[in-house]
One Martini backbone bead per residue (centre of mass of N, CA, C, O) as a GRO file, in nm:
protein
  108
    1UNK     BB    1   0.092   0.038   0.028
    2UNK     BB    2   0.112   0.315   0.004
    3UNK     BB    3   0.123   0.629   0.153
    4UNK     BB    4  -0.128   0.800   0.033
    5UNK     BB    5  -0.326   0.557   0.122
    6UNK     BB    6  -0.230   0.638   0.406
    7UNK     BB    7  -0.378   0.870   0.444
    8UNK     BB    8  -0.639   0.872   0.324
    9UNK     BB    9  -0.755   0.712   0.551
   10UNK     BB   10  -0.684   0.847   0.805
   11UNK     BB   11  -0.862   1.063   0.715
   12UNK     BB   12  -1.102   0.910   0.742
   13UNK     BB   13  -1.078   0.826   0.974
   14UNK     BB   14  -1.067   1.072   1.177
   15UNK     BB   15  -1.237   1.303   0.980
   16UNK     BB   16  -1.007   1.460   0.866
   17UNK     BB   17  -0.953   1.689   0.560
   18UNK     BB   18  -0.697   1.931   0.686
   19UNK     BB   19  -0.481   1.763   0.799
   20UNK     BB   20  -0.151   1.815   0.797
   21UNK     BB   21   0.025   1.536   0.621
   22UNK     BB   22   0.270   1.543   0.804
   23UNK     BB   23   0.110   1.467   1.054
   24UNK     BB   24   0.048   1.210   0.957
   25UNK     BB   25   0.387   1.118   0.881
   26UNK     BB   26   0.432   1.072   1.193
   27UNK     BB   27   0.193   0.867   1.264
   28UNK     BB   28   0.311   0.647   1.087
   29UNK     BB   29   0.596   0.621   1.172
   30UNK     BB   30   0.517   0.543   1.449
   31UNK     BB   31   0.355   0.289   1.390
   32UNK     BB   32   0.594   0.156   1.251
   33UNK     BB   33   0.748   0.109   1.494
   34UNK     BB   34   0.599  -0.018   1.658
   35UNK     BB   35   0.537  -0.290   1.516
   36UNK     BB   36   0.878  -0.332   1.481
   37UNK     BB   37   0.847  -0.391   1.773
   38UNK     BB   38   0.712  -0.639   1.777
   39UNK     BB   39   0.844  -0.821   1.537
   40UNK     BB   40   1.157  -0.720   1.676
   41UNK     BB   41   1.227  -0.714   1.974
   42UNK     BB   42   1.564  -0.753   1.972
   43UNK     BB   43   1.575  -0.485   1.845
   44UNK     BB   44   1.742  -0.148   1.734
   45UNK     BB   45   1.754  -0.104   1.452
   46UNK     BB   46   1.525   0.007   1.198
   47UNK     BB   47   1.679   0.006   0.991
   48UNK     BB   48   1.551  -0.101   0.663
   49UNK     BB   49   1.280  -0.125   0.751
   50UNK     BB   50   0.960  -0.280   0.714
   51UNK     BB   51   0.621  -0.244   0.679
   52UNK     BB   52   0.432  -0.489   0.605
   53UNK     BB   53   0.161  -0.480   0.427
   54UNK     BB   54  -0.013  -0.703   0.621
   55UNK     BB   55   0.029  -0.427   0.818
   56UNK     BB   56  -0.120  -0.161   0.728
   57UNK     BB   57  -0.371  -0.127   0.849
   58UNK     BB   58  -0.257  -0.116   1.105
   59UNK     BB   59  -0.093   0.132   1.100
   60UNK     BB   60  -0.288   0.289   1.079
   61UNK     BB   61  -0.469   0.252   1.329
   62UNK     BB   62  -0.259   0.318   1.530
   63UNK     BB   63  -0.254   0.629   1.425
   64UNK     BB   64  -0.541   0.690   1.482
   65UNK     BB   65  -0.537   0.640   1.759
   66UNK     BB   66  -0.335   0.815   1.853
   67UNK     BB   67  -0.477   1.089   1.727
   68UNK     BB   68  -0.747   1.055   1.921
   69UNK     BB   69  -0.566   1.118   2.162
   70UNK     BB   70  -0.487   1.404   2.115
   71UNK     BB   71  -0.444   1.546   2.437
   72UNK     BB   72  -0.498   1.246   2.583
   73UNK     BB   73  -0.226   1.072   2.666
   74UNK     BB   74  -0.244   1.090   2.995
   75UNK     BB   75  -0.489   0.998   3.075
   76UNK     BB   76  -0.677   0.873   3.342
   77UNK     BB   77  -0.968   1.091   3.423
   78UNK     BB   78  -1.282   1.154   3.282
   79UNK     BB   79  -1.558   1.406   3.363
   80UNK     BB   80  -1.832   1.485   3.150
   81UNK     BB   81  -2.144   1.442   3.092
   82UNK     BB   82  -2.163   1.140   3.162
   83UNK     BB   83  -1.905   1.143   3.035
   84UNK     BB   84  -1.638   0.845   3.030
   85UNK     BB   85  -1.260   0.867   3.087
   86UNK     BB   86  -1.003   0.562   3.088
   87UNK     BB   87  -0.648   0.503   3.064
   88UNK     BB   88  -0.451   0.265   3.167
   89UNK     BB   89  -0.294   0.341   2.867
   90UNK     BB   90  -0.086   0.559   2.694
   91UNK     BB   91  -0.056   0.364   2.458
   92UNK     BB   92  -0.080   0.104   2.337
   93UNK     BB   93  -0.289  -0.142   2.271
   94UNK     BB   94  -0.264  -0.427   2.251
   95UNK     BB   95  -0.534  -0.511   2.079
   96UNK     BB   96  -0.359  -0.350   1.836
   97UNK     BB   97  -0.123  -0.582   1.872
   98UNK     BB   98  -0.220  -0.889   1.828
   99UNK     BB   99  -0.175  -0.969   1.486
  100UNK     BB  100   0.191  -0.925   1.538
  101UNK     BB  101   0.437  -1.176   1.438
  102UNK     BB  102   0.710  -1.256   1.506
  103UNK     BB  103   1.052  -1.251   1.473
  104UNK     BB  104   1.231  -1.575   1.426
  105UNK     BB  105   1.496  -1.770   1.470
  106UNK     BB  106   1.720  -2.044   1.423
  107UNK     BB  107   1.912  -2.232   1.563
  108UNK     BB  108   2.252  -2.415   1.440
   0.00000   0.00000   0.00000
């Protein structure tokens, strides 16, 4: 999937169609160090990888979750007008990242 094509998505799962490409094209490189630290837990340097196809929609995903987030990234508990609101975790939830299968070699 193009560059081009998740930011348009991107733009759509936010609903904002005005939104500065600059800044959505950091919250995928962001999203995509997220997936690459998953596949990769023992690497530190991810210089030349490259988050699969088969995870760009993941990709997104997670980048809208960030951006949706974006101004209550530490909140704690929000109540206001009936509406509560309570992040456990500040980063991502496993469960947007729970079907990024880690990458590992076999000794020889």
């Amino acid at each position: 999937m193009t560059e081009k094509r998740k930011i348009d998505m991107l733009r759509a799962m936010i609903d904002d169609r005005d939104e500065d490409e600059g800044v959505l094209s950091v919250y995928l490189d962001m999203a995509a160090e997220k997936i690459l630290n998953r596949m990769y837990p023992f690497e530190t340097d991810y210089t030349g990888l490259v988050v699969p196809d088969k995870y760009a929609i993941t990709q997104v995903k997670v980048a809208a979750f960030a951006l949706l987030k974006r101004g209550a990234e530490s909140q704690i508990q929000h109540i206001e007008n009936g509406i509560h609101r309570n992040y456990g975790s500040a980063d991502i939830p496993d469960a947007v990242l729970q079907d990024i299968v880690p990458y590992c070699k076999a000794i020889r």
